[in-house]
C-alpha positions in Angstrom: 34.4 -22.1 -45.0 32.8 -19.1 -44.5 29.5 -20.4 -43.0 32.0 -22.2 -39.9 33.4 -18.7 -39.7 30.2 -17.3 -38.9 28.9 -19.9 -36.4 32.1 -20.0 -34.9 31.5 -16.3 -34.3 28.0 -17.0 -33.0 29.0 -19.2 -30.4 29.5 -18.4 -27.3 31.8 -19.5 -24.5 29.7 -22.7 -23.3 30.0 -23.7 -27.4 26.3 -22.8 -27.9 25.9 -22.1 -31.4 23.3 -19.3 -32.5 22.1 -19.0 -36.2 22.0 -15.9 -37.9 18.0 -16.2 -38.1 18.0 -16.3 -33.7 20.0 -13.2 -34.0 18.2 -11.0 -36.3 15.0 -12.6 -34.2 16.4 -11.8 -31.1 17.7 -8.0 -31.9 14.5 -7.3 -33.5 12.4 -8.0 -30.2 15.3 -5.7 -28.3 14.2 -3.1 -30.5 10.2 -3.5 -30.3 11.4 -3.9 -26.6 13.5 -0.6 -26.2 10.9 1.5 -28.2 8.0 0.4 -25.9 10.3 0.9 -22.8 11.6 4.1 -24.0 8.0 5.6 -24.6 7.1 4.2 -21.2 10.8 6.3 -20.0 9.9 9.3 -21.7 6.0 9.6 -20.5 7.0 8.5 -16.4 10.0 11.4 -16.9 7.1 14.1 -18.4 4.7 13.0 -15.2 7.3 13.3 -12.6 7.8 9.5 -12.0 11.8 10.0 -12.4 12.1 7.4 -9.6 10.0 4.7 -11.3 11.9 5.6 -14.7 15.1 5.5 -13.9 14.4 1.7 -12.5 13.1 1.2 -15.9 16.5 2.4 -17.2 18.0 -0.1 -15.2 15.7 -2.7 -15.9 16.1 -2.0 -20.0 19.7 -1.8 -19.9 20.0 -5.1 -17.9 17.7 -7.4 -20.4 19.4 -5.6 -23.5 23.0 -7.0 -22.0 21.6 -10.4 -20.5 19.9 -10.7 -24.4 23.0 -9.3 -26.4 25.7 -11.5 -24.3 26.3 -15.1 -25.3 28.0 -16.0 -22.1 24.6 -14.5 -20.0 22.3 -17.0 -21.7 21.5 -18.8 -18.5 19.9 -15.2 -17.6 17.4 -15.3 -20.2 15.1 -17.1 -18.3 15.5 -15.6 -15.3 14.9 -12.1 -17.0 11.2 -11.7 -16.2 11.3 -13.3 -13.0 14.3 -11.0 -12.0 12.2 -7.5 -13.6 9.0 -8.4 -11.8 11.1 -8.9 -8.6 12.3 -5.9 -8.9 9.5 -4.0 -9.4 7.2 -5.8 -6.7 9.5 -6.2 -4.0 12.6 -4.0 -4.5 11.1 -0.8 -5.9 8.2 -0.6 -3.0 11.2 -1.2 -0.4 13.2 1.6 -2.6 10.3 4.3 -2.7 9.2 3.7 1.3 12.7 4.7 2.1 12.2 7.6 -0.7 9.1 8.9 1.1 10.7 9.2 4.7 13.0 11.9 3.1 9.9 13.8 1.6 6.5 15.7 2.6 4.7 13.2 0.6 1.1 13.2 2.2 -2.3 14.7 2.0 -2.1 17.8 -0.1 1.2 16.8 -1.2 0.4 13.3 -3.4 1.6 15.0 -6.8 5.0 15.7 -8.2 5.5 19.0 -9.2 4.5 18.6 -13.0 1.4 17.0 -12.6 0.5 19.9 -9.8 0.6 22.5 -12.2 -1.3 20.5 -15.2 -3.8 20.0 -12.2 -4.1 23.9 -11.3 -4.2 25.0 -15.4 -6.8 22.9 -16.4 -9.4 25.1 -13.4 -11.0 28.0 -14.8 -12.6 31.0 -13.7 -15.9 32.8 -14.7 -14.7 36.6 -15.8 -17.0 39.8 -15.0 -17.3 40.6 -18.7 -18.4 37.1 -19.6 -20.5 36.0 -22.7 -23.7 34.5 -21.4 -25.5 32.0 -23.5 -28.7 30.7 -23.5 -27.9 26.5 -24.7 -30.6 23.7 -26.1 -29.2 20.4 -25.1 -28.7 17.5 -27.2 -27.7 13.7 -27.1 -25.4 11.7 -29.3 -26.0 8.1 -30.6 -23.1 7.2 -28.2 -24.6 9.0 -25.4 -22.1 11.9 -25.3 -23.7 15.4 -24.9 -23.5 18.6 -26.7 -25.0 22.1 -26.2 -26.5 24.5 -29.4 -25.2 27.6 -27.6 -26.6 31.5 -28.8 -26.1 34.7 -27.7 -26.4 38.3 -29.4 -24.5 39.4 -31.6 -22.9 35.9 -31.7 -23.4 33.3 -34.1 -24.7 30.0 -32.8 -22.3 27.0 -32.8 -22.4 23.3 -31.7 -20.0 22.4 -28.8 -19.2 18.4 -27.4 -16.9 18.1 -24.5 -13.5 19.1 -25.5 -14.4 20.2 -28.8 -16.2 22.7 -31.2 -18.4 21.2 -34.1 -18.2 22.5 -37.8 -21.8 22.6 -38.7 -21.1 22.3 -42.2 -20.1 18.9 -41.7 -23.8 17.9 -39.7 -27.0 17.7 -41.1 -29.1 20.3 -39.1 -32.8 19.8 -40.1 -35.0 23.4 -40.1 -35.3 25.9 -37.2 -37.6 26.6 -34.9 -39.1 30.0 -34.0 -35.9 30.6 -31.2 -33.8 29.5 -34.0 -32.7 26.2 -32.6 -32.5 23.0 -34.8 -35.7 20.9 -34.5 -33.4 17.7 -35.3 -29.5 17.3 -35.6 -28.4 14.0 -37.9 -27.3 11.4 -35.1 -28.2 13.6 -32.2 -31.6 13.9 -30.0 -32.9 16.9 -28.6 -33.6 17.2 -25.1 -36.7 18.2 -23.5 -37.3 20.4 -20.9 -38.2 17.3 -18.6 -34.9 15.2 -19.8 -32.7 18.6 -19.2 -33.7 18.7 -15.8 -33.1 14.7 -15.0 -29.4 15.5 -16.6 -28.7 18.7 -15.3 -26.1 18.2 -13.0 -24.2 15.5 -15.4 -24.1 18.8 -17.4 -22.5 20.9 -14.4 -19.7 18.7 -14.4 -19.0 19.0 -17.9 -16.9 21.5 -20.2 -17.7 22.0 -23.5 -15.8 23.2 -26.5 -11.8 23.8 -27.0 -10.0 24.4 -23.8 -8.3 26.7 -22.0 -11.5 28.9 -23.1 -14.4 26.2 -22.7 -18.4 26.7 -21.7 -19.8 25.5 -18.9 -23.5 25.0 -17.7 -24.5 27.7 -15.1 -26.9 27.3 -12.1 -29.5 29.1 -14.1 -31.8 26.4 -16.1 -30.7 27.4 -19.7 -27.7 29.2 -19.6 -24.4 28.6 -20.2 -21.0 30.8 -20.0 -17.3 31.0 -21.2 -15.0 30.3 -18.9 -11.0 31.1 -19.0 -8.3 29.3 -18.0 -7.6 30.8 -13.9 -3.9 29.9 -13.5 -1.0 30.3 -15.8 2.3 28.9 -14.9 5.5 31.0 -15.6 8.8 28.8 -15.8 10.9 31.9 -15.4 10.0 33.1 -12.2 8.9 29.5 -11.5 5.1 31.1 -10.2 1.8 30.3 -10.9 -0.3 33.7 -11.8 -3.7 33.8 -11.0 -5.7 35.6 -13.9 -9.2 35.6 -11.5 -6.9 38.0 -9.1 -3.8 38.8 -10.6 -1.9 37.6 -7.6 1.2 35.2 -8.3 2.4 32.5 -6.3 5.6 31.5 -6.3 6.7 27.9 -5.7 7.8 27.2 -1.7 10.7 24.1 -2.1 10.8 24.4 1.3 7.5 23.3 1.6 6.4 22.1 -1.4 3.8 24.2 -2.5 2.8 27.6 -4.8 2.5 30.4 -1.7 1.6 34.2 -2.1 3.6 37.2 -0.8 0.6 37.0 1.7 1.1 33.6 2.9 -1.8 32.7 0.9 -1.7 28.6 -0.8 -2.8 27.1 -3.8 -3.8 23.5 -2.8 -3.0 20.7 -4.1 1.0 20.9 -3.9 3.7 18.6 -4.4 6.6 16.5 -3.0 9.6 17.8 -2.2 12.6 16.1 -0.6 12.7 17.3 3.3 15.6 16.2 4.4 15.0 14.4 7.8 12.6 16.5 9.4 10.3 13.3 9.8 12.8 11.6 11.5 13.3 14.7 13.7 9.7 15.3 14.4 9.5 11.9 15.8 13.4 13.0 18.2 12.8 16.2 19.5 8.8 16.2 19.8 7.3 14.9 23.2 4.1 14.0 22.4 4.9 11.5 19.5 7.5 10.5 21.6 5.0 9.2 24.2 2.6 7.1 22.9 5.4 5.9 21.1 7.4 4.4 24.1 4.5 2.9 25.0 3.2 1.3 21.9 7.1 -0.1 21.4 6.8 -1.5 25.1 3.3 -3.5 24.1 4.8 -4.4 20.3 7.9 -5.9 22.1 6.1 -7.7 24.8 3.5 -8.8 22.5 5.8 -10.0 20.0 7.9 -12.2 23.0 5.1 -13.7 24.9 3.3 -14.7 21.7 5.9 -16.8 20.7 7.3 -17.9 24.5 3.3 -18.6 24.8 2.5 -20.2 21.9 6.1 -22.6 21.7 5.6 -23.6 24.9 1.9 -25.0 24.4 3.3 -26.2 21.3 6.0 -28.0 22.7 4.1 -29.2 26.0 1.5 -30.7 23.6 4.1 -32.5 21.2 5.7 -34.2 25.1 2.5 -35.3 25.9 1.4 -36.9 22.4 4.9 -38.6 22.5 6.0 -41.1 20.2 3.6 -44.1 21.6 0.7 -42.6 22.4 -2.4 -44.4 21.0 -4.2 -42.4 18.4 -2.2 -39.5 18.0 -2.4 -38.8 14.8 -6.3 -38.2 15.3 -5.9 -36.4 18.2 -2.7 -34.1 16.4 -5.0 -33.3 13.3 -7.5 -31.9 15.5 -5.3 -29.9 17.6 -4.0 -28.6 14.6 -7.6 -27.1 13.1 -7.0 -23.4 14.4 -3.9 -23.3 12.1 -5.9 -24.7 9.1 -8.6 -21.9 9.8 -7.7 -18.7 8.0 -6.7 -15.6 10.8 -9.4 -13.2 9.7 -12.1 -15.9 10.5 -10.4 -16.7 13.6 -10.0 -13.7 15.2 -13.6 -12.4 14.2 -14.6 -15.5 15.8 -13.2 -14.6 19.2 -14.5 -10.8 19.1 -17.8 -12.4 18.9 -16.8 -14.8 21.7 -15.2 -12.4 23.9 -17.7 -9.3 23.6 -18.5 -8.4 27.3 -21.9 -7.6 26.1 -23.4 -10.7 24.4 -20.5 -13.1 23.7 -20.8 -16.6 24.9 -18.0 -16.2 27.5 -19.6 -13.4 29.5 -22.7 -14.8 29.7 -21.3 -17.7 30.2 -19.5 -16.4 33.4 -22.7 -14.1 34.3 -24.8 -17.2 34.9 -22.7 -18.9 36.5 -21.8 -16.8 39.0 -25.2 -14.6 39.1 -23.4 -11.3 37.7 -24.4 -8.9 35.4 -23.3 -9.2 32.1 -20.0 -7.4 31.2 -17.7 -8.9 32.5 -14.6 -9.2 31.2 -14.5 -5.5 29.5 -11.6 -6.4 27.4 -12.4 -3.8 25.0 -12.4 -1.2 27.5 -10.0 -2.3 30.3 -6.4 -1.6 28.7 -5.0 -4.8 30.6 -8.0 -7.0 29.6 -7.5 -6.2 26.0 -3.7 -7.0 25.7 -4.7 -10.5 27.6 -7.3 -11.4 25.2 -5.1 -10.5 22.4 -2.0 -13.0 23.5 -5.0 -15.4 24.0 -5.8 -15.0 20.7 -2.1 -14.8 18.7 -1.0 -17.9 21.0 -4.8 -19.8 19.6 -3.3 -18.9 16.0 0.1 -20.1 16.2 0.7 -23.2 18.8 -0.4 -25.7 16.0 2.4 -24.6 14.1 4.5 -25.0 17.4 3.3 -28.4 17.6 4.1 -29.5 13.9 7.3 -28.0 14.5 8.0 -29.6 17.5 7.0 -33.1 16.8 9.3 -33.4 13.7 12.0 -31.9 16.1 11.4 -34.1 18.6 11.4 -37.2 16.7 14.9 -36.1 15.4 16.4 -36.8 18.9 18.2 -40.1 19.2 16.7 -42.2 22.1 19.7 -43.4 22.7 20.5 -40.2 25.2 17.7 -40.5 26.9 18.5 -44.1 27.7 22.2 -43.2 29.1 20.4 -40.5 31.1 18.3 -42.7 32.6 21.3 -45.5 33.3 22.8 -41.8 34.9 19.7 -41.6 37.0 18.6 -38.4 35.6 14.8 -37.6 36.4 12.2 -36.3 33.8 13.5 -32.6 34.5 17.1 -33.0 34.0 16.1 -34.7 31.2 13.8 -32.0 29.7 16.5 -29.1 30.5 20.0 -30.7 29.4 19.2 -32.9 26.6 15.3 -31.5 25.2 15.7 -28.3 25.0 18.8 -27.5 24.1 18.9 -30.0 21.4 15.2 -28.4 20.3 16.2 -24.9 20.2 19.2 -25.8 17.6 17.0 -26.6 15.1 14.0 -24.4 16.1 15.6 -21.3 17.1 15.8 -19.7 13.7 12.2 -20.3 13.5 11.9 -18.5 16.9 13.4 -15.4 15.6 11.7 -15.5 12.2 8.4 -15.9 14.5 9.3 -12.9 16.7 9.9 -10.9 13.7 6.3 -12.0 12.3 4.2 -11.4 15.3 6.4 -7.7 15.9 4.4 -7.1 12.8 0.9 -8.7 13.3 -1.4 -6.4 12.3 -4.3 -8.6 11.9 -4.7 -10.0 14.9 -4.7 -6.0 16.6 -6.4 -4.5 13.8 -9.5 -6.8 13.4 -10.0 -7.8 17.2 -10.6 -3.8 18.5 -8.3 -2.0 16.0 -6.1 -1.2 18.6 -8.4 0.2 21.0 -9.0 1.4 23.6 -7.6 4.8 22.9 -4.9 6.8 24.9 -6.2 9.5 26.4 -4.2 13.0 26.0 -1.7 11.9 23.1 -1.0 14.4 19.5 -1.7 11.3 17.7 -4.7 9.1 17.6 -3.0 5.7 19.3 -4.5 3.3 21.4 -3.6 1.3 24.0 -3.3 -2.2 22.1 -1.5 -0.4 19.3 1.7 -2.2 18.2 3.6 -0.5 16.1 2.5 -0.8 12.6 -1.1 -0.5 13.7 -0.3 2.9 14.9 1.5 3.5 11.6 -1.3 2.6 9.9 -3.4 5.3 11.7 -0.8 8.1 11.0 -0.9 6.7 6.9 -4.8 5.7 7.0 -6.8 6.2 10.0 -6.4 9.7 11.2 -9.3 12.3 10.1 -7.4 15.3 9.5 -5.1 13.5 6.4 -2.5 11.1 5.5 1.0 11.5 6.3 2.8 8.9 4.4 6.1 10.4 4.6 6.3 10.2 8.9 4.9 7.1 8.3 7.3 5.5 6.3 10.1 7.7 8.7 8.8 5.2 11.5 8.4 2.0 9.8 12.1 2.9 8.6 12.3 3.2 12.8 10.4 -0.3 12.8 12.8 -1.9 10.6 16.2 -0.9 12.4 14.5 -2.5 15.6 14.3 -5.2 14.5 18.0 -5.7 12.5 19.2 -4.6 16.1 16.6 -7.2 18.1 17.5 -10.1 15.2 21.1 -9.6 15.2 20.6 -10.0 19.4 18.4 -12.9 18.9 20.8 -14.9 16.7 24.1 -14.4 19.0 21.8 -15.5 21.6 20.8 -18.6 19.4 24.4 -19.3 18.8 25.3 -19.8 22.5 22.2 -22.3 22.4 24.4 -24.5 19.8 27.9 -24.4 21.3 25.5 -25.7 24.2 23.7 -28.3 21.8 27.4 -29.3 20.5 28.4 -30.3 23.6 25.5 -32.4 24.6 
């Protein structure tokens, strides 16, 4: 009786009946789970991650209740699927729009925590330092150490992070400078080996920090170093031993900043508010190129995809439903989509080059001109045509494929009234074709527009958006679309990354194209009342 009693309890609402052995099998890997996650928690908090660790809360909670609930069973499949979702696609989305609001960029990479561990570990050389002369050795695993002296000091071993007990090692006898001739799993070094090693010894510090030893620019001699910069959480400052001079943390700015205006680099993020946003409003000369570049993204983005499903479609008319062969003839046509885009479009730089491609020489023989000619990756105008030459190459086989399957979707049967109507091949095309075509295919239109508004490939492999603009704040260039040029504020500009105005735009980016979707599907809908009343 009391065995039903338990199962009964075990069951859950769809009459799934757990044993006690799942249950204790299942709680136990919650809590091998929850101690790895909360170690994970704990060490992303102590780095300055919160963001990342509170999606971990999130993520621990959620599997703890899917696991712990008889009625979320279904769940428990989905649980990894659903955590890795999150934290590929949802958590990147989350910390782009994170960024916008903060100075995060060159100099500013770090959160405040890992800033100051960065800026304690540096040391200093003081005035009154201890200068030894060292004899370097070499551990059976390759690690180095140094046998440091000095007067009226007595001589010690030191690895990297650490100081030896020498009554642990077997130090063999001593020569005349009182150095070990031979240390029990270490080999001395040579004067000729020192000097092949030398800088892999610079880079080094030896012994217990925050005091360690470090290899000087003199062959031979080593010094002590302190630690340079001590952080004080009560005034929230960073004192600098080398100077005595404190800088207090800027959360304006991000950043430890002297009375003097003076800054300790790196420094860290801190939440700005919307001043990206308003640098792009109320400053001219990102406002200009801008314009511009939106212009070129928008028109490249439309007449790639008027371009490309109009070839498309024109193709899939001609190679109608009785043509002879056209299955060959549609699987070659179809090639440049089966190509992948990177091979493509280096293919047409090479074809296109004005210098040595096979098109301008092509052109200069035949009509006795010197080579050069077209310059489309110096004429602005050139450029943007060879690059809808190109984006229309890469997607009117898709066009076609699309089309063809629309096409055969349409019941002959209109086109036989039209024809008892006497409609000609043009009324034909424009009341029944289309309209009919863009029912079905007009989703894809706007999920194409929304592609190509984003094509970076094509722009950043053919002249990476060259040529430039002349006279703008911001490198940008004339074939720029928009996420090319925020790829040059995040990746391409010489003087830093600004990943926080970056993201600020393609946060600009993305309402552009909620408001040019939203457009493009009322318009859509018009195109199916029409299609409904065919």
């Amino acid at each position: 009786m009391k065995a039903v009693d338990v199962a009964a309890e075990a069951s859950g609402p769809s009459g799934r009946t757990a044993s006690l052995g799942s249950i204790a099998l299942r709680l136990l890997g919650l809590m091998i789970f929850d101690a790895l996650a909360s170690v994970f928690i704990y060490l992303l908090f102590g780095d300055g991650y919160w963001q990342l660790a509170v999606l971990f809360i999130v993520l621990t909670i959620g599997v703890n209740v899917i696991f712990l609930r008889e009625d979320a069973y279904p769940l428990r499949w989905m649980a990894p699927g659903l955590s890795f979702m999150l934290l590929i696609s949802v958590y990147p989305i989350i910390f782009t729009i994170y960024i916008a609001f903060t100075n995060f960029s060159t100099g500013n990479l770090l959160p405040k925590v890992q800033v100051i561990q960065v800026l304690e570990q540096r040391s200093y050389l003081p005035e009154d330092a201890l200068i030894y002369s060292y004899t370097a050795f070499q551990g059976e695993d390759g690690q180095y150490a140094l046998w440091l002296q000095a007067d009226g000091v007595e001589s010690f071993l030191v690895q990297p992070g650490e100081r030896l007990a020498l009554d642990e090692l077997e130090i063999g006898p001593l020569d005349e400078n009182g150095v070990p001739q031979s240390i029990a799993g270490y080999t001395r070094l040579n004067r000729a080996q020192l000097v092949r090693v030398i800088d892999t010894l610079g880079q080094l510090q030896f012994g217990e920090p925050p005091n360690v030893v470090r290899v000087t620019g003199q062959l031979g001699r080593a010094s002590e170093l302190e630690q340079r910069y001590v952080y004080d959480a009560d005034q929230d400052a960073i004192l600098d031993r080398q100077t005595e001079t404190i800088f207090v943390a800027d959360e304006s700015q991000g950043v430890f900043v002297s009375a003097e205006g003076q800054a300790l680099i790196p420094g860290y993020q801190v939440l700005v508010g919307t001043r990206n946003f308003m640098r792009f409003i109320q400053n001219p000369s990102f406002r200009g190129p801008l314009l511009r570049i939106f212009l070129w993204t928008v028109a490249f983005a439309l007449f790639s995809v008027l371009f490309a499903f109009s070839l498309g479609l024109m193709i899939a008319i001609a190679f109608g439903r009785d043509l002879p062969g056209q299955k060959i003839i549609k699987s070659l046509l179809i090639i440049p989509f089966a190509v992948p885009n990177v091979i493509t479009v280096l293919i047409w730089r090479g074809l296109l080059n004005p210098l040595n491609g096979v098109i301008s020489t092509s052109l200069a023989g035949a009509f006795n001109q010197p080579v050069g000619w077209p310059p489309v990756f110096a004429d602005m105008w050139w450029v943007k045509a060879a690059l809808l030459l190109i984006n229309v190459w890469l997607a009117y086989p898709y066009w076609l494929l699309v089309n063809s399957g629309a096409l055969q979707a349409i019941p002959t049967d209109m086109y036989e009234a039209a024809d008892i109507d006497g409609a000609n091949a043009w009324h034909k095309f424009r009341n029944l074709t289309l309209p009919l075509l863009l029912v079905g295919v007009g989703p894809l239109l706007i999920a194409s527009f929304t592609a190509n508004f984003n094509s970076f490939n094509v722009i950043f492999l053919f002249n990476n958006g060259g040529p430039p603009m002349v006279g703008t704040s911001t490198p940008a260039g004339h074939s720029d679309i928009l996420i090319s040029y925020v790829y040059r504020l995040a990746f391409g500009t010489g003087g830093g990354q600004d990943f926080g105005y970056a993201s600020a735009i393609t946060m600009i980016i993305f309402v552009i194209l909620v408001v040019v979707t939203l457009f493009q599907y009322r318009y859509m809908r018009i195109w199916e009342e029409v299609g409904e009343n065919v």
